[in-house]
C-alpha positions in Angstrom: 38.2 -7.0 -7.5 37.1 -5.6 -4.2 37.6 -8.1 -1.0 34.3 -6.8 0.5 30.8 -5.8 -1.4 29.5 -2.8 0.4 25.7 -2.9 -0.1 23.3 -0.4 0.5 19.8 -1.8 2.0 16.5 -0.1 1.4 13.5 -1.3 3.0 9.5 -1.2 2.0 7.0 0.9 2.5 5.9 0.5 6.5 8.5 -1.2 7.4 12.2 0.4 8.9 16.0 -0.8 8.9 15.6 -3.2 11.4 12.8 -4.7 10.3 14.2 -4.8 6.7 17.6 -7.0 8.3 15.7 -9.6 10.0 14.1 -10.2 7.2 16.8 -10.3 5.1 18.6 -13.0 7.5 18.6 -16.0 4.9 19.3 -13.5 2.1 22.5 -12.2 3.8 23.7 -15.7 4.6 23.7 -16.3 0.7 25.4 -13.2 0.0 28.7 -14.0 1.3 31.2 -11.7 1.3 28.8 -8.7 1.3 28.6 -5.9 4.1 24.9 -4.1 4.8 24.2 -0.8 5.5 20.3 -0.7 6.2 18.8 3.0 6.1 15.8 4.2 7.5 13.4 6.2 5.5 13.3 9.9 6.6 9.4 9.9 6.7 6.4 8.4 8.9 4.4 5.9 6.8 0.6 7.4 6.8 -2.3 5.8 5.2 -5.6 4.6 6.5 -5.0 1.0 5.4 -2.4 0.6 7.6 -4.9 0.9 10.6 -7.0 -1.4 8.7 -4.7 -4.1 8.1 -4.1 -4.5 11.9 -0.6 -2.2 12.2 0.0 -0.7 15.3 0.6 2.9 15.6 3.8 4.5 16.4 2.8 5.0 20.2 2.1 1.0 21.1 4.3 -1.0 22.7 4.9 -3.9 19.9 5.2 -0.9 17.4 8.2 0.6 19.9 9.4 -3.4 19.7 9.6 -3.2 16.1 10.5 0.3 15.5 8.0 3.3 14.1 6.6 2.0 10.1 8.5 4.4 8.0 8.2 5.3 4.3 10.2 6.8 1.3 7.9 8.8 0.6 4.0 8.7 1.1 0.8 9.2 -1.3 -1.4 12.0 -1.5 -4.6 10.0 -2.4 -6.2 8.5 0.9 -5.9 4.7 1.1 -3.6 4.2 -1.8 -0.6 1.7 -2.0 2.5 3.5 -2.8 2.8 0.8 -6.2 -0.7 2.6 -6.8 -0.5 6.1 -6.4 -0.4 8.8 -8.4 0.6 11.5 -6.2 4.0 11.2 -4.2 4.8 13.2 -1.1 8.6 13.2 0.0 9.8 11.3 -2.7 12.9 14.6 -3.0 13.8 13.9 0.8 14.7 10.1 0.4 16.7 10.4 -2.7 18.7 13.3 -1.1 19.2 11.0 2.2 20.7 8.1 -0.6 22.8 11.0 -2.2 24.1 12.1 2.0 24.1 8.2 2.6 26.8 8.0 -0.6 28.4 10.8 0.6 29.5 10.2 3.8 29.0 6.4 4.4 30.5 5.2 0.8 31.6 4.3 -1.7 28.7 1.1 -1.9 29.2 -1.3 -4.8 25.3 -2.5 -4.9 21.9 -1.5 -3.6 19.2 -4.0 -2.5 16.0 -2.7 -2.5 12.5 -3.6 -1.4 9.4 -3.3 -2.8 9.6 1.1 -2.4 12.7 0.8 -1.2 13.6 -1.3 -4.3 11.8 1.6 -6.8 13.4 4.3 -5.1 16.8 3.1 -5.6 15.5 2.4 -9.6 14.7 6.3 -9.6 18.2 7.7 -7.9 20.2 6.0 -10.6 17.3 6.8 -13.1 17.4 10.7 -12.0 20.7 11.4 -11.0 22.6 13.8 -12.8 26.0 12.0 -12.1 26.5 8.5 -13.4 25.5 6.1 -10.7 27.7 5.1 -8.2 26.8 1.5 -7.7 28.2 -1.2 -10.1 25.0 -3.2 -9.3 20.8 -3.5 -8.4 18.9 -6.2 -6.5 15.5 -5.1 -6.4 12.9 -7.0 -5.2 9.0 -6.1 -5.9 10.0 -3.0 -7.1 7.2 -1.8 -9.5 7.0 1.3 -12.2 6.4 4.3 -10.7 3.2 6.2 -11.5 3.3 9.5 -10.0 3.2 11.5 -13.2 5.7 14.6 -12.0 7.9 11.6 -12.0 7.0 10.1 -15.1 7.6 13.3 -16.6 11.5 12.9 -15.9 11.2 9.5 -17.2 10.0 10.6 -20.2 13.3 10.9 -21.7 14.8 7.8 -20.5 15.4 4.7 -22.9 15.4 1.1 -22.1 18.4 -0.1 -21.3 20.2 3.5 -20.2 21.0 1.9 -16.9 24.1 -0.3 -17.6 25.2 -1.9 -14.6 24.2 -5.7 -13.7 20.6 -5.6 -12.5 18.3 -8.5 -10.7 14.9 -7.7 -10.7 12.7 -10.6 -8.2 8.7 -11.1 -8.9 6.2 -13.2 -7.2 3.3 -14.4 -9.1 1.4 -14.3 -6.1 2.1 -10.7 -5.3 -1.0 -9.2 -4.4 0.6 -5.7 -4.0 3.3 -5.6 -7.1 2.0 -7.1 -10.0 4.7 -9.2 -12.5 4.0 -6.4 -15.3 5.0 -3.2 -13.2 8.8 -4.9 -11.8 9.1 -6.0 -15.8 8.1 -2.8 -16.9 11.1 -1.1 -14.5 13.6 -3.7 -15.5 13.2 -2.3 -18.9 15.3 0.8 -17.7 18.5 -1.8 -17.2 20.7 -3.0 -20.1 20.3 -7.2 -19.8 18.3 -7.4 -16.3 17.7 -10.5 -14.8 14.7 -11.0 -14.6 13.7 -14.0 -11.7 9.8 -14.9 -11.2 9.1 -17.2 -8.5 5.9 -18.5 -7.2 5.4 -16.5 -3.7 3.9 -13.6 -2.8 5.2 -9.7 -1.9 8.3 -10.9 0.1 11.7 -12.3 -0.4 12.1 -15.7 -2.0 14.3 -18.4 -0.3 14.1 -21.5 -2.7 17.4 -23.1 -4.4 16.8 -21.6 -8.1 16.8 -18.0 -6.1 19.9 -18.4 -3.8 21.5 -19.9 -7.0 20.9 -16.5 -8.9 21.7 -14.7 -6.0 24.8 -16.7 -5.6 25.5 -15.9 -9.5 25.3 -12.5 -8.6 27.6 -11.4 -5.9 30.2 -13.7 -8.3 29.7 -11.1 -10.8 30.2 -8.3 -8.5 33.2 -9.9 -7.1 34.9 -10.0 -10.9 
């Protein structure tokens, strides 16, 4: 049983490490006994929405408050959600950052992922030619990827090859992950957990939640 869980924290798409542990505040709190490492994806987020939803540019002032928007990888279709494109861009960079991250900041006992951050760390135990080296997955809006070199390698996977405990988080009110795509990549995981609550594309903070969550790290802790 180890005295500490060592997690590994990947943030969403636009977003960096710092962003993604403020966020996280009431989450950690739950997760007692649990040390974070929060990495920062190796690319620039680009797409036009961005702009139009109001985010500021890497150059403004609030953005050099919050920290540049940063991204996992990026689509190659103009104006396309990453849980919507079909065409990834520096998806190879970011799982060889997890791999260096492993490496020479391990061993981690659980990754908590994000939205992309939440996929990725789906695909680096899906793809990996090693056995994973987590004993455990909270994901959070992660969603089926759809980038079809991708899908490709997934080809060959069957439910349930990924063995470790898994806790996959939906919001029915997600207007960016739909329910289907986070149960669709739970499939990949032997006996996920599958938790839906009623909120949108963020992280959930009622008393069923923290009670999973709580459930969780006990697990781990065994």
């Amino acid at each position: 049983m180890p005295d500490v869980i060592r997690v590994l924290c990947l943030h969403g798409f636009a977003q960096n490490a710092a962003m993604f542990r403020a966020r996280t505040g009431s989450l950690r709190k739950v997760m007692k006994g649990c040390e974070f490492t929060f990495l920062d994806a190796p690319h620039l987020a680009s797409a036009s929405f961005l702009a139009e939803a109001g985010s500021t540019s890497p150059t403004d002032s609030t953005a050099c408050e919050r920290g540049s928007p940063l991204a996992w990888w990026n689509s190659i279709e103009e104006n396309v959600r990453p849980s919507q494109s079909r065409s990834y861009t520096g998806l190879e960079a970011s799982l060889g950052q997890i791999q260096h991250a492993v490496t020479t900041d391990g061993p981690f006992d659980c990754i908590l992922g994000f939205s992309q951050g939440a996929t990725l760390a789906a695909l680096y135990c899906l793809l990996s030619a090693s056995p994973p080296p987590f004993r455990a997955l909270l994901l959070i809006a992660g969603f089926m990827p759809r980038d079809t070199h991708v899908l490709s390698q997934l080809a060959n996977k069957p439910p349930g090859i990924l063995t470790m405990p898994s806790v996959h988080v939906t919001g029915s009110s997600d207007a960016f992950v739909p329910s289907s795509s986070t149960m669709q990549l739970s499939e990949f995981f032997l006996d996920a957990e599958v938790v839906h609550h009623p909120g949108g594309h963020g992280i959930p903070t009622g008393t069923e939640f923290r009670a999973v969550i709580k459930r969780f790290v006990n697990l781990i802790l065994r």
